[in-house]
C-alpha positions in Angstrom: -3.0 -36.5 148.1 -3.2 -39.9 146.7 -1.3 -40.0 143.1 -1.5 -42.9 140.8 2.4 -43.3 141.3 2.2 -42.9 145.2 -0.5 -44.6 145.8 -0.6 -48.1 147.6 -4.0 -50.3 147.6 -4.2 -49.0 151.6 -4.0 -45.5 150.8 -7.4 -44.8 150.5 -8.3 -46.9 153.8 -5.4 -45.1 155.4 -6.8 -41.3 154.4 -10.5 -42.3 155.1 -9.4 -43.7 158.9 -7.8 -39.9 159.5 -10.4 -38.5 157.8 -12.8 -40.0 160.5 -10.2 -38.9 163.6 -10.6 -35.9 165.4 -7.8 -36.8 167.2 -4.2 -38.0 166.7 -4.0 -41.6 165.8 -1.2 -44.4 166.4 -0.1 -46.7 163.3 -0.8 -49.6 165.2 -4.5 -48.0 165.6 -4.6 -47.7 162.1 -3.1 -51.1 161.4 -5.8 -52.6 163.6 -8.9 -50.6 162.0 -8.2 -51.3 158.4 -6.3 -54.8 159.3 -3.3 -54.2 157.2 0.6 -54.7 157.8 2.0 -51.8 159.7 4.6 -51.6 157.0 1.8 -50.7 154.2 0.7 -47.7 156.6 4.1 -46.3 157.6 4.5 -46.5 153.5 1.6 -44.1 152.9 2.3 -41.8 155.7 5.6 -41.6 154.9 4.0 -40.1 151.3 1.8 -37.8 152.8 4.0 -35.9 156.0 3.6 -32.8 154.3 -0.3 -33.0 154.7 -0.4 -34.6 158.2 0.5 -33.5 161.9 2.4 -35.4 163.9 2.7 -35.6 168.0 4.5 -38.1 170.2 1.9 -39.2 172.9 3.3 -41.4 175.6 6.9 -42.3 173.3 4.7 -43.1 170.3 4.0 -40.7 166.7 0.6 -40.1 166.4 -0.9 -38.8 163.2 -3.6 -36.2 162.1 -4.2 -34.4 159.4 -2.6 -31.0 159.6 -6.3 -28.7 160.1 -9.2 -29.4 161.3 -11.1 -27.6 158.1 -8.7 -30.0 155.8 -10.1 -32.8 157.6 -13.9 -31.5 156.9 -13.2 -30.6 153.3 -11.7 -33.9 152.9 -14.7 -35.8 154.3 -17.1 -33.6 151.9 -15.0 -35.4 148.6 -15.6 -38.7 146.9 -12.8 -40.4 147.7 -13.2 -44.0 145.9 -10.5 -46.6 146.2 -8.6 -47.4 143.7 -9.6 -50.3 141.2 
């Protein structure tokens, strides 16, 4: 998911906050969990729509990863920020 030439210094906050969701999640949520610029998430969501769900819950896009068991296998890696 993350690629050296797609990555962005948020992405590996941004996975490990969906990672952590059961449920779908607002930017703005996001935004205010790993206090980055709303921009810098829409950027790395943006990258990764093929991986990830999205709903519209009260006029807003919420995000989740797009399986539950995706989600799990996902939380059983290493995932290390990048350097």
């Amino acid at each position: 998911m993350i690629s050296p030439e797609q990555g962005t210094e948020h992405s590996t906050d941004v996975l490990n906050v969906l990672i952590q969701q059961q449920k779908a999640i607002s930017v703005e949520a996001i935004v205010q969990i790993i206090d980055t610029d709303e921009y810098e998430v829409e950027e790395v969501l943006e990258n990764w729509l093929e991986f990830l769900h999205q709903e519209q819950i009260d006029g807003e896009t919420h995000y989740s990863l797009y399986h539950s068991s995706f989600r799990h296998w996902l939380g059983t890696q290493q995932i290390q920020p990048d350097d």
